[in-house]
N, C-alpha and C positions, 0 to 999 in steps of 0.2 A: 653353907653359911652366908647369910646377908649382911654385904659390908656397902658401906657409902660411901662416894667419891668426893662428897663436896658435903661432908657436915654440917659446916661453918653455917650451910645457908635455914639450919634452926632455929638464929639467931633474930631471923627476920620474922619469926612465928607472931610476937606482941608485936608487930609494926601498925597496923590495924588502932591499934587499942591506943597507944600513945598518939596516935592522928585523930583519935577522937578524944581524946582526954586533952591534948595540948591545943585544942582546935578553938575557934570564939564562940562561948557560949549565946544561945541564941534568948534574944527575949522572950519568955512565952506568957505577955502579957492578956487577957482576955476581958473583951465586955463584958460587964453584967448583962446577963439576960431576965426577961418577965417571961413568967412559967406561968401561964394558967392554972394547970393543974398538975396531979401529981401521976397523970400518968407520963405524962411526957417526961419526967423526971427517971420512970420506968423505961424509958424507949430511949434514951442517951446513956444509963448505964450498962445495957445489954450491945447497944452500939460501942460502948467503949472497950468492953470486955471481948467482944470480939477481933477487935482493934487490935488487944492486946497479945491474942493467943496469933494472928496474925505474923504481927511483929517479930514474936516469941519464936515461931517457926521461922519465919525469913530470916532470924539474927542466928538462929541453930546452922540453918542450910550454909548461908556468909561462911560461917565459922569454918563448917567441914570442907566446906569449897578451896578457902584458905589454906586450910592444913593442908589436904590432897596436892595442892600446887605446890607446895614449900616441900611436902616430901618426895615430888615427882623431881623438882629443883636440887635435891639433895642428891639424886641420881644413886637410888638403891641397885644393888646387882649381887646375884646369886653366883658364888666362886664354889665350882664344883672340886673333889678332890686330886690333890697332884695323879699325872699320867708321866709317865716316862716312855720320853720318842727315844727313839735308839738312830743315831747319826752317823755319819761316814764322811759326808762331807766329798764322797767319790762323784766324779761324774761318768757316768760309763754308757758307751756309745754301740749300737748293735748292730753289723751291717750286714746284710742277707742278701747274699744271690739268689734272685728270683726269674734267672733267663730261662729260656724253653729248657733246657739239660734237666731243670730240674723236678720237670715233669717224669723222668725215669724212673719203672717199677721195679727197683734194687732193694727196697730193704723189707724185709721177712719179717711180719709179726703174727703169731699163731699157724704157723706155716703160709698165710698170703703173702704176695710183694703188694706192698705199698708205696705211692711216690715218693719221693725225697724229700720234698718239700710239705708233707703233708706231717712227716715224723720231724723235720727240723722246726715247724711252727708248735708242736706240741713240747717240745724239749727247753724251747728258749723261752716260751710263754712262761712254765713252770720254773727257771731257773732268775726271770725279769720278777717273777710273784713272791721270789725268798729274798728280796734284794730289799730290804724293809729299810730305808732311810738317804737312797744309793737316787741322784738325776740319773733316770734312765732316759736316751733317745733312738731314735730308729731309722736306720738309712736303708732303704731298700734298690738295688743295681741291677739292671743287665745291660743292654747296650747303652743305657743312662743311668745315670747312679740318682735317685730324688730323698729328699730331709722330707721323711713321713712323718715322725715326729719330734721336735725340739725336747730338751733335755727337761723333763719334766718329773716329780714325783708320782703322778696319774698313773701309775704302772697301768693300769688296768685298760686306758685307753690305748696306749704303746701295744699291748696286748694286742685287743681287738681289731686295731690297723695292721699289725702283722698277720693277726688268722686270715682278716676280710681279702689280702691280698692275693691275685692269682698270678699263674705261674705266667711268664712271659708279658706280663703288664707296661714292664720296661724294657720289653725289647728280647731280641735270643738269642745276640752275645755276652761278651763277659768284660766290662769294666773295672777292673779291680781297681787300677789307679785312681780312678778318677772317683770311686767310693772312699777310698781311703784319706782323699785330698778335700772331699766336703764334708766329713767325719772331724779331721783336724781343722778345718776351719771354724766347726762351729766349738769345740773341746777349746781352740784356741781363745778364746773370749771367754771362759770360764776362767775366775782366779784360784782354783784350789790346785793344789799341788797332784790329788790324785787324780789323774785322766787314764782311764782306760778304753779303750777299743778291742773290738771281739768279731773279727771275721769269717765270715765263714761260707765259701766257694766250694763247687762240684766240679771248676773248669781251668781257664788259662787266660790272663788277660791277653784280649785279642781283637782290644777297641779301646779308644777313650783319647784324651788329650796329655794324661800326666802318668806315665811308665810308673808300674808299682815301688819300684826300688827307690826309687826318688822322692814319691809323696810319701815314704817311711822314713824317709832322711828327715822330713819336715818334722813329720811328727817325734822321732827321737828329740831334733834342736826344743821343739815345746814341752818335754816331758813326758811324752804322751805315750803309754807302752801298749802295744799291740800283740794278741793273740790271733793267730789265723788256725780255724779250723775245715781241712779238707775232708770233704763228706764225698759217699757213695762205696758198695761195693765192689770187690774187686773180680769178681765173675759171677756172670750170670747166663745160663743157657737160654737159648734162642727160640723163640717159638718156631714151630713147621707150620705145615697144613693144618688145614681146620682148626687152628688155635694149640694143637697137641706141641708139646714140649719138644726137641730133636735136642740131638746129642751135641750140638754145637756149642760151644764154649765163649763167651763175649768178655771180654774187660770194658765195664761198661766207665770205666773212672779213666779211662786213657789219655784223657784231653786234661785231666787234670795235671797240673804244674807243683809239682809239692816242694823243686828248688826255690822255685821263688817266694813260694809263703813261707817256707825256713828262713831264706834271706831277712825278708816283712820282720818276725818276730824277732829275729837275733838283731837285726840293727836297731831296734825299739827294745830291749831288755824281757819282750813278751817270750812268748812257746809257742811252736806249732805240733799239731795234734791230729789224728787222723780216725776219723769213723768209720768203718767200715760195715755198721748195723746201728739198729737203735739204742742195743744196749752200752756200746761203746760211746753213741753219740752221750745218752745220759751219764755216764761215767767223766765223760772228758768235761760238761760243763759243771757236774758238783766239782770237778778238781780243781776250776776257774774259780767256782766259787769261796772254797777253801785260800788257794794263792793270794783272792782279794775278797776277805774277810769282811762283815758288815757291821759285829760289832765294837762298839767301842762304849765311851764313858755316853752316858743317856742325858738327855736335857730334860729337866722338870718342868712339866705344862699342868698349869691350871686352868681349867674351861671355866670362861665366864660366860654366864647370861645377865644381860640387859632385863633391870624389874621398873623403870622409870615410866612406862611409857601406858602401864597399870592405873596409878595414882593421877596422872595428868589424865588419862580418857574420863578416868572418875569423874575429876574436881569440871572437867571441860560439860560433864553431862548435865551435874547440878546447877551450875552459869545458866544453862540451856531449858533446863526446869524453872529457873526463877525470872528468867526474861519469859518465858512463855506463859507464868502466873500475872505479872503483873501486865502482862498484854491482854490477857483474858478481864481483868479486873479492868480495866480503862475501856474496853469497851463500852461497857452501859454508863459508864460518863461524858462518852463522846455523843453518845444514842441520843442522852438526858439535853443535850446541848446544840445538837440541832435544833 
């Protein structure tokens, strides 16, 4: 549907016409002229008639030129049908350990092991792409914890910053603290009430400047509730020689800390949760996603397009036609006049 923002300016359409009708009439007094003959009388009616169809044409072009400005001025725009966004108003913060540990080939899919980090990017990709109306951001740790990406709607780039990421980028120990502590800083500058944070370590903090139990203290005083989830298998047999399997037995999640990510979540009102494969890991993050729900009441959005800029190219083209006629026509009077 084409609606106008500025009707009013219709009004201007006869402006034209009353400027030449309340304007001073000019004298159009004339000599008599001596006609010899009657052809010349022939040769100033065909001159005049021409004159006229002239005129005729450049008062038509005027007109439209007119119009086209006065309805580009009225600012047409094409209102497409309501859309309904679905909101939450949540900000939700995703932090990933990505130190060397989590290079480890512990988790089984179709009988291979694959990295750790290779099934945790696939899992939270998918679980950041059902988050439809939710600030997602992404903090990526190991011996440094860095803000990959700000709290943005772009799911799709937060995405792609997580896959591109490799393992030990930030180092190959485990900051937990000090992820949790620039997580809450950037949540704390957000006004909504819902902040959530979603951790998720293979290790032990065992670096940083801010002890995990403490930068959870922070984020409880802000509101801000924290899930920590501990990932890795809990045995995995050892390679022998020449690559072949031997009967030795590894806990390869040893070094992981799961008192303190329980501390993490109980003092924040969050959960902590533990994977021990891929299927559990997808398990544990639709449960997150369920605890923090995305629908709620929808906002109604109407797409606009802009039609203004149609009727002004017009009206701008015809201007451009009629200045270029009457430049063409003064030439051979200027020719005549040298």
């Amino acid at each position: 549907m084409i609606e106008w923002l500025w009707p009013w300016a219709f009004a201007a359409l006869p402006l034209p016409w009353l400027v030449r009708r309340l304007g001073s009439p000019r004298s159009l007094q004339q000599p008599a002229l001596a006609v010899p003959s009657l052809e010349d009388f022939a040769a100033v009616t065909d001159s005049t008639q021409s004159l006229g169809r002239r005129s005729l044409w450049r008062l038509v072009t005027l007109g439209l030129a007119w119009l086209l400005l006065i309805t580009a001025t009225a600012r047409p725009q094409l209102t497409g049908d309501p859309v309904n966004l679905p909101t939450t108003g949540r900000d939700l913060m995703l932090a990933v350990d990505i130190s060397g540990s989590m290079a480890t080939e512990d988790m089984a899919v179709d009988g291979d092991y694959v990295e750790r980090l290779a099934i945790v990017k696939a899992v939270i990709a998918s679980f950041a792409q059902a988050r439809v109306g939710d600030r997602i951001g992404l903090v990526l740790f190991g011996t440094n914890a860095y803000l990959q990406a700000p709290l943005t709607f772009d799911v799709k780039s937060v995405n792609r910053l997580l896959i591109e990421a490799p393992v030990g980028i930030a180092g190959g120990k485990t900051a937990i603290g000090d992820a949790i502590g620039l997580a809450v800083k950037r949540l704390r500058e957000r006004p909504q009430d819902e902040k959530v944070l979603i951790l998720l370590t293979d290790g032990a903090n065992n670096v940083g400047e801010v002890e995990p139990k403490v930068a959870a203290e922070l984020a409880a005083r802000d509101n801000i509730r924290i899930y920590t989830v501990g990932v890795g298998a809990e045995e995995m047999r050892a390679p022998g020689l020449l690559g072949r399997i031997s009967g030795r037995v590894t806990n390869p999640s040893a070094d992981l800390d799961e008192d303190t990510l329980k501390d993490i979540a109980s003092v924040t009102g969050g959960r902590y949760f533990r994977a021990k494969d891929p299927a559990t890991l997808i398990e544990i993050y639709a449960l997150i996603d369920k605890l923090e729900p995305v629908e709620q009441e929808a906002e109604l959005f109407r797409p606009v397009q802009a039609l203004y800029f149609w009727p002004l190219a017009a009206s701008v083209a015809l201007w451009l036609i009629l200045l270029l006629a009457d430049f063409r026509q003064s030439r051979p009077v200027e020719a005549d006049g040298v």
